[in-house]
C-alpha positions in Angstrom: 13.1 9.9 5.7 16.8 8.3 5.8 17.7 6.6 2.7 18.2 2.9 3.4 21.0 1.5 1.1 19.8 -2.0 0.0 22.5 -4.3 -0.3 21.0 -7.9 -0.7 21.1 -9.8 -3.7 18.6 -8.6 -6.3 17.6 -9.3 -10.0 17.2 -7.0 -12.6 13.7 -5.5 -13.6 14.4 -7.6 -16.7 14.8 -10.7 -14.8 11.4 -9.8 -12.6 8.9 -9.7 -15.3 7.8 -12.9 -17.1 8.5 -12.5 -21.0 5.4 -14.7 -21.7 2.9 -13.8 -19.2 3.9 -10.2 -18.3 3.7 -11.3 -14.6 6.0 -9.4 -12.4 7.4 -11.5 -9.6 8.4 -9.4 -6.2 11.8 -10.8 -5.3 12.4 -12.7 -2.2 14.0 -11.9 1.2 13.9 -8.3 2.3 14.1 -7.5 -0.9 11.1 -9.2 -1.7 9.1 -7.5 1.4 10.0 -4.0 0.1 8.8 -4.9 -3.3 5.5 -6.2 -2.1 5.0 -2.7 0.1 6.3 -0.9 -2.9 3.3 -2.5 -5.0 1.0 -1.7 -2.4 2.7 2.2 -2.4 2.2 2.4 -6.0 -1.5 1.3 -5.7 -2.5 4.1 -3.0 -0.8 6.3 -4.4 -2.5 6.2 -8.2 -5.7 6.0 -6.2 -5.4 9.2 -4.1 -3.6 11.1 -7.3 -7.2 10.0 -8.8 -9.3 10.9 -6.1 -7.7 14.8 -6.4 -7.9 15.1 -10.0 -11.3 14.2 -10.0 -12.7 15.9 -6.7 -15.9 13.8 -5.7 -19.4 16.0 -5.7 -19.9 18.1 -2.7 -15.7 17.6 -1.3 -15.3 20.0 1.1 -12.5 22.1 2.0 -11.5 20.1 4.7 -11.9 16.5 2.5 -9.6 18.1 0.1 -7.1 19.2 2.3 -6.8 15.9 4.0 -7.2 14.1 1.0 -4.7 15.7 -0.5 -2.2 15.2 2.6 -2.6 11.7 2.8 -1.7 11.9 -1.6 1.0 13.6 -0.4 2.0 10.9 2.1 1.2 7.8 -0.3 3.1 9.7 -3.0 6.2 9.7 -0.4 6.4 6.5 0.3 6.3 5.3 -3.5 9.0 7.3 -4.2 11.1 6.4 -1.4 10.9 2.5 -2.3 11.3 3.5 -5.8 14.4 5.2 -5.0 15.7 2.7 -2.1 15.3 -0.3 -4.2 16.8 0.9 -7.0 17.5 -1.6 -9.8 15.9 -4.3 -7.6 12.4 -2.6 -8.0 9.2 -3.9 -9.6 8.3 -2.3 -12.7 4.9 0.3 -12.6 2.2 -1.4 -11.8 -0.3 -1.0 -14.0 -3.8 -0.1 -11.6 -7.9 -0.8 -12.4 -10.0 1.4 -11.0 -13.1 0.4 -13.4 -15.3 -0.1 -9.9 -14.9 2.8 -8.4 -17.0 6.2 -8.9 -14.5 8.6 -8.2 -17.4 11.2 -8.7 -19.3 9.3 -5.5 -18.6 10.2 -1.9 -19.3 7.0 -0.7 -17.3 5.4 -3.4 -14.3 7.1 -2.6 -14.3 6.7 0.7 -15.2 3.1 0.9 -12.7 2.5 -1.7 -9.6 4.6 0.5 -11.0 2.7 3.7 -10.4 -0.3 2.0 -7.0 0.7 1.2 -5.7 2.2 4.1 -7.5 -0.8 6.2 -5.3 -3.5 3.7 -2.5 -1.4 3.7 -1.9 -1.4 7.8 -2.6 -5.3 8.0 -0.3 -5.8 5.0 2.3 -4.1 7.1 1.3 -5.7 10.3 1.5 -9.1 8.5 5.3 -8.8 6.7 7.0 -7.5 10.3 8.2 -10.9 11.4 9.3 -12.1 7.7 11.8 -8.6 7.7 15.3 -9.9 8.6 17.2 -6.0 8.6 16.4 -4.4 11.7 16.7 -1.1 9.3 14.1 -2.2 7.1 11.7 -3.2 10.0 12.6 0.7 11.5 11.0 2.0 8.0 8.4 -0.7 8.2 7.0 0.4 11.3 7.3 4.7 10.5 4.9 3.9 7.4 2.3 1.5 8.9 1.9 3.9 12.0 1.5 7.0 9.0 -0.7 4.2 7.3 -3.0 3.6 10.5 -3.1 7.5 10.9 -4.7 7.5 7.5 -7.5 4.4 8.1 -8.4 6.4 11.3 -9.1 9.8 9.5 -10.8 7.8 6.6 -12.8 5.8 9.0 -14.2 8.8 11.1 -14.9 11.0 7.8 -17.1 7.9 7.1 -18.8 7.4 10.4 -17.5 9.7 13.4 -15.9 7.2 15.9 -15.6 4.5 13.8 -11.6 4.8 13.4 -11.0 1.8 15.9 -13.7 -0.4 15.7 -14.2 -3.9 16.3 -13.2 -4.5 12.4 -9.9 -3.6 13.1 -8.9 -4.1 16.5 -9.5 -7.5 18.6 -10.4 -7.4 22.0 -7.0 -7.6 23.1 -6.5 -3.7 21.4 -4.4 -5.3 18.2 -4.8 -4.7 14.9 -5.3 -7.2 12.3 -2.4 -8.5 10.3 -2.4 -10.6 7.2 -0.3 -12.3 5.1 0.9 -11.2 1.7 -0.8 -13.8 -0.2 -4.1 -12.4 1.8 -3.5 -9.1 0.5 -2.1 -9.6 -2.7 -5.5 -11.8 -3.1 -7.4 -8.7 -2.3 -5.3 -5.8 -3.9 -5.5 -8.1 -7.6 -9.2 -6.5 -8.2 -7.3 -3.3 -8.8 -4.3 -4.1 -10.2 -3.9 -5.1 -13.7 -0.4 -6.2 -13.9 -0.6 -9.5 -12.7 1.7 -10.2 -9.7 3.5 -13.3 -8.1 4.8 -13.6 -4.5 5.9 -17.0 -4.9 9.6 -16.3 -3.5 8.5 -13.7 -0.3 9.9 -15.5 3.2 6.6 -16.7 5.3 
């Protein structure tokens, strides 16, 4: 993937985390955008690391193997953000994974079809508030790796279920939300507490 240079106006890690409340606010503008997706990034990514570590009973082969490809993929993307962003980057994230039975089939897989499910509408849903054409380039190469993942997840769960009627309308589109949808969703398994006060809507 081609480095994007960031060049906007950013503040420091320092300057993103509140000293009393430990709340770590995503930026605004672009910068802001690629903050929120790097959150999101960071969450899949400690999820799927989790999910191979601790193999679930009776994971196949094949589950590994495409487990461990889309671990791969989420692990990519972190670091890319990570690395793009530079010194405008959110701290870690600190994640909670307290609900989930990584030792349970179902568990797992309900848990990375949530995921993967938030994860395309997050990216649906911040297109139109990215100004650099650039930016929205990158955007859209993850969220059509992200949808690639949601449809693998989906079918491992229930064999043609990858493009249901939960996530595409009767018009063939795909749901979209806001951030402050999916930030409002994502919180039950993130610790670090997180404001999008400044993102562009």
């Amino acid at each position: 993937m081609a480095v994007v240079a960031l060049t906007a106006a950013g503040c420091s890690k320092d300057d993103m985390v509140d000293p009393v409340t430990g709340a770590v606010d995503l930026g605004s503008g672009d910068i802001g955008i690629l903050n929120y997706a790097y959150a999101l990034e960071q969450l899949e990514a400690a999820f799927y690391e989790a999910v191979i570590k601790t193999p679930f009973a009776g994971m196949t082969e094949t589950e590994k193997i495409f487990l461990t490809d889309i671990r791969d993929h989420e692990l990519a993307h972190r670091d890319f953000f990570k690395a793009a962003l530079g010194d405008k980057a959110i701290p870690a994230l600190e994640v909670n994974f307290s609900a989930i039975n990584f030792n349970d089939k179902a568990s797992v897989l309900g848990t990375a079809k949530a995921f993967e499910d938030l994860g395309v509408s997050a990216y649906n849903g911040a297109g139109k508030l990215i100004k650099s054409p650039d930016y929205l380039t990158l955007a859209g190469k993850i969220v059509s790796v992200e949808a690639r993942h949601a449809a693998l997840i989906r079918d491992l769960i229930e064999n043609g279920s990858f493009a249901n009627m939960e996530v595409v309308d009767a018009n063939g589109l795909d749901v979209a939300r806001t951030p402050k949808e999916v930030l409002a969703i994502a919180k039950a398994y993130i610790k670090t507490e997180i404001t999008a006060n400044n993102l562009p809507s």
